[in-house]
Each structure stands twice: as structure tokens, then as C-alpha cells.
N, C-alpha and C positions, 0 to 999 in steps of 0.2 A: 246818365249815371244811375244805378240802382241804389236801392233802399239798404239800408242798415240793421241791420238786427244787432242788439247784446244780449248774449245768453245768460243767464245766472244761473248758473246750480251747481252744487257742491259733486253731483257726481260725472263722473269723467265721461261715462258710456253716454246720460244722457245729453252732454253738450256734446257729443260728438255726432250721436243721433240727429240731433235738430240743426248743427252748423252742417252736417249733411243735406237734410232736408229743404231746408232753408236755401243752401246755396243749387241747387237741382231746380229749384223754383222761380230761380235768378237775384236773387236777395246777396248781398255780401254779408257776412256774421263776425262777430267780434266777443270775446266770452271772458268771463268772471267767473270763480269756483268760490264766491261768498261775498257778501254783504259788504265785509271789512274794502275788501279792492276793486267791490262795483262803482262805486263811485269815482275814484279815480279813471276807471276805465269809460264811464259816461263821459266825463269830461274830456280826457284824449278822442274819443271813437265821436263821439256826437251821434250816438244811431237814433232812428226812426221810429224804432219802436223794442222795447224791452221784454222779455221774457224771463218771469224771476219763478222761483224756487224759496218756500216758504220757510224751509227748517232745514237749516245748516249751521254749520260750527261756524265760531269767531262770530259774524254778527249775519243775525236772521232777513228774511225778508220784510217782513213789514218793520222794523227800522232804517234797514236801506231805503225802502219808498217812503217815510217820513221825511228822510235828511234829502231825496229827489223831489217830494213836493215842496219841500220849502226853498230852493233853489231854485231862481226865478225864470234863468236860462232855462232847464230841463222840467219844471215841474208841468209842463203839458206833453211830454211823449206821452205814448197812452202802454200801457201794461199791461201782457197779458202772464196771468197768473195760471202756473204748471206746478202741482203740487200733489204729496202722496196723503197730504193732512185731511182726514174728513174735515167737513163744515170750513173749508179752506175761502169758501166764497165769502164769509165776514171775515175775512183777515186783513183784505183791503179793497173797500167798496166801490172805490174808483177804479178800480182794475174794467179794462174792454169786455175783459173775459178772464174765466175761472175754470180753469179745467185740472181732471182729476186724473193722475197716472195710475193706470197707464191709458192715456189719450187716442184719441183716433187724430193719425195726420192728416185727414183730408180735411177733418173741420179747422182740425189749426192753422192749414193753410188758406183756407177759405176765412177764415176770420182777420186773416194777416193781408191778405188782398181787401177785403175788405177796411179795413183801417188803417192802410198807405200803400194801398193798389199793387 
């Protein structure tokens, strides 16, 4: 059974970019366009590993990863944070990784192999 990815980002191109990418690499994807319906969608999907999007409308990312750390079920997926924010890397310190768009794929997917093979 392959790994899970949940996308988060408010923009359409890049959850389609990376649920591309992602599933090319053999990963299945499951995607969120904000904050407010990631959570709901953690809970249906259960994935493996999270990919969020710092600034978006209705509710941003580092509130979504507040209300996922503190839920006991999910709060060890590990997260890797995709963001166009400078100094995006203190927004949430437990993130795997912190990468700035526009990203290089091969490190993404190497870091994603890397933290659920």
C-alpha cells in the first residue's frame, strides 16, 4: 500500500503540481485549499505525511498545525512546509522541512523519501 500525502495550499496550480508529482513517485495525494478544511480532511484521509502552505484565506498554516499538534491521533505526521513567505522557517519549528517557492522537486522528493520512504 503506498504512502499518503495531504496537500495544503490555497492555490490550485500548486496542489496540482505536487499531487502530480507526488503520485509519478508512487505516493497517493489527498488536498486541502486552506486551513479551515485541512483538518477535516487529516481526519478522513489519515496521510503520512503533510505538506502545508503558510498564507492563505479563512485559516492560515501555522493555526492548522497548532489545532494538528494538539490532536493526539495526528500530531506526529511530520510536515513539510512549502511557502512563498520569507523567514517562513520560524513559522513552524517542527516542520521536517521548510522550503521556499518556488522549490526544486528533486529535493522535495528526496526529503519525502526520506521521511516515509
Amino acid at each position: 500500500m503506498s504512502k499518503k500525502i495531504l496537500i495544503i495550499d490555497d492555490d490550485q496550480d500548486i496542489r496540482s503540481y505536487l499531487s502530480e508529482l507526488f503520485t509519478d513517485n508512487g505516493y497517493e495525494t489527498a488536498m486541502a485549499e486552506d486551513g479551515s478544511v485541512a483538518m477535516e480532511a487529516v481526519e478522513t484521509e489519515k496521510p503520512d505525511l503533510i505538506t502545508l502552505d503558510l498564507e492563505m484565506p479563512g485559516e492560515w498554516g501555522p493555526r492548522f498545525y497548532r489545532k494538528l499538534s494538539q490532536n493526539d491521533e495526528f500530531k506526529r505526521t511530520p510536515v513539510i512546509v512549502i511557502s512563498g513567505l520569507n523567514a517562513n522557517k520560524y513559522a513552524i519549528p517542527k516542520a521536517v522541512a521548510t522550503l521556499t517557492k518556488p522549490f526544486d522537486a528533486e529535493e522535495l522528493i528526496r526529503i519525502v523519501k526520506d521521511t516515509i520512504g
